[in-house]
N, C-alpha and C positions, 0 to 999 in steps of 0.2 A: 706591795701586795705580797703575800704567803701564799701558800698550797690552796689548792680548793679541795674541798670534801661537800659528801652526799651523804647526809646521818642514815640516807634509808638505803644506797645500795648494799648489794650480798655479790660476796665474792663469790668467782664459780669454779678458784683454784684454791687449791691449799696455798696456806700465809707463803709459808717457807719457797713456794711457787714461780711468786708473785715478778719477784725480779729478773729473774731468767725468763717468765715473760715478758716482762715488759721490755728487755734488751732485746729478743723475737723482732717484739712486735715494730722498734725501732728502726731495727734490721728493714723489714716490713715495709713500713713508712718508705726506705730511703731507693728500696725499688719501686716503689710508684710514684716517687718522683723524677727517678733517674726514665721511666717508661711517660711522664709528662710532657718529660723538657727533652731526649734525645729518640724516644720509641715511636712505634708506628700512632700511638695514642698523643704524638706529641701534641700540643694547646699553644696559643698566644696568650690569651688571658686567663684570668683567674675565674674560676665558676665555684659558687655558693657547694657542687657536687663533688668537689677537690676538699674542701672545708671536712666535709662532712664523711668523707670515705677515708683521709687521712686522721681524724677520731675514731673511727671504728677500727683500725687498724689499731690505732694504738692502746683500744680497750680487749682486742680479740681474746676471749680464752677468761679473761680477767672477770669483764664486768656484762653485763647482760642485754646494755640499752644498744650497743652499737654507735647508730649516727643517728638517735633520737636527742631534739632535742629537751633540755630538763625542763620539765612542769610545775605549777604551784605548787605540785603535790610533796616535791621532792624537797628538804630542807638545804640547799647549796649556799656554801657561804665561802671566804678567803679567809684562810686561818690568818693569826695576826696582820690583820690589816681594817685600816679604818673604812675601807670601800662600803658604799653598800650597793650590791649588784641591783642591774635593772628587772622589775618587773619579768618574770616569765613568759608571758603574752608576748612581749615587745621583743624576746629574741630572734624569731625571724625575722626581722624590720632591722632589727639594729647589723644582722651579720649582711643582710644585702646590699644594706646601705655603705658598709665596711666593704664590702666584694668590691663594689662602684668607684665608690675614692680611689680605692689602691688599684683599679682599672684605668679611671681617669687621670691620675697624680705619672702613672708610669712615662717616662720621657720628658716630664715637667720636672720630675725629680727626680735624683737621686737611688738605685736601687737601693739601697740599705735605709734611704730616709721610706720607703715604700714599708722596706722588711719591718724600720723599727716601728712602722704606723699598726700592721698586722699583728707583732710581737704583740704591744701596749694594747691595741685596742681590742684583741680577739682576750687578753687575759682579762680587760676591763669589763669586756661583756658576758667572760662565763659561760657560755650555750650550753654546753653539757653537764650533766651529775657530775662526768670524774674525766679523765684527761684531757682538760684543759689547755696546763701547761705542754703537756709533750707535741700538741695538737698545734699548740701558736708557733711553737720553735720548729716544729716539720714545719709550717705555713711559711714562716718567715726562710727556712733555708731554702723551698720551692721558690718562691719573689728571688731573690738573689740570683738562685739556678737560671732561674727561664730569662731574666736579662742578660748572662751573662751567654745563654743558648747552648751551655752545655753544663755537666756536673765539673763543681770545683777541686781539683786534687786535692790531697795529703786525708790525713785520720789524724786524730778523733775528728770527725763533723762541728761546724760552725754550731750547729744544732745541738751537740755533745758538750762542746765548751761553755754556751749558756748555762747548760743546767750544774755544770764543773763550777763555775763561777757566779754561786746562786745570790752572793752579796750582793756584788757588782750588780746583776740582772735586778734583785729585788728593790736597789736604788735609783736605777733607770727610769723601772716601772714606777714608782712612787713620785720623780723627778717628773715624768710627763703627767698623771696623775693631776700634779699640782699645778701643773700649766694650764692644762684642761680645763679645773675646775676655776681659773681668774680668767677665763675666756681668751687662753691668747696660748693656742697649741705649741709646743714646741718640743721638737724629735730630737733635738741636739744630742742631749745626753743618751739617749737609746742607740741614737746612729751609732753615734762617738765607740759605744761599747758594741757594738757589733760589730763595727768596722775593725777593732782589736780581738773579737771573735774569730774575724774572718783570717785577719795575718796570721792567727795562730795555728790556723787549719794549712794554712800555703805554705807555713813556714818548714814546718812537718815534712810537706813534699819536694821540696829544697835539702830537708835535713837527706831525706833518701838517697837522692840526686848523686849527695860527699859521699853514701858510705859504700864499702866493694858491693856485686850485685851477687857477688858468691863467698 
């Protein structure tokens, strides 16, 4: 999969703007999750209202819809990629059904086989016009967080890595994609590359660990 776009959204910043928002709003994102998994707001499971408040975070300022999701009306497509997204209509159905799995899977599996399920399949189903992607990669770094029961050290974020390593990610997504579609799911390659996301987040706070604190 590639980028998603929305032919008809209007920016509500200037261009030049746009990426000092969106590192904000990332910012953003990684206090409501850090306020999910360790705050008074803290959750056990996943709720459809986590999905949809961590998109509006990530559009804040930028784009208009929030945590609406995209309609017939809007033209939403995967630049270079042969996907073709589901039906509009079917978004709400398809993200709950997505909530349930990676509610029910938790403990059976793996947290990163959870993470990589949310990753692939919140990018497979698109919901919104526009932050898409930043939306799966906060979703997947919250799955991680909240099994692990607390935030993971070091910087850049496991979440910051995906999108640093947009090959890698983009053959993941495509790797399960294809599993999918011959009926016989398989996370391996998604795990695989997040689980190397995530050493490189730890790794980071290990490097800290060696150097003076002054």
């Amino acid at each position: 999969m590639g980028g998603g776009a929305a032919v008809d959204d209007k920016l509500l910043c200037r261009p030049e703007d746009k990426r000092r928002l969106e590192n904000r709003n990332a910012d953003d994102q990684h206090e409501y999750i850090t306020e999910l998994v360790m705050g008074e707001r803290r959750v056990t499971e996943l709720r459809e209202a986590h999905v949809r408040e961590l998109k509006a975070l990530a559009i804040r300022e930028i784009f208009g819809c929030r945590d609406a999701y995209r309609t017939a009306m809007q033209q939403v497509y995967i630049a270079n990629s042969p996907h073709k997204l589901p039906e509009a209509a079917t978004v709400p159905g398809h993200v709950l059904n997505a909530v349930d799995w990676i509610n029910e899977e938790r403990g059976k599996r793996s947290a990163l086989e959870c993470a990589a399920y949310a990753l692939w399949r919140f990018n497979w189903i698109h919901p919104f016009a526009g932050g898409n992607g930043r939306t799966s990669r906060a979703l997947a770094y919250l799955i991680v967080c909240l099994e692990h029961g607390a935030m993971l050290p070091g910087t850049p974020t496991m979440a910051s890595h995906i999108y640093t390593h947009r090959d890698e990610y983009i053959r993941a997504l495509r790797a399960t994609d294809e599993s999918e579609r011959v009926g016989a799911l398989d996370l391996t390659t998604m795990a695989e590359f997040l689980q190397r996301m995530v050493t490189k987040q730890l790794a980071s706070a290990i490097d800290a660990l060696a150097r003076p604190s002054r």
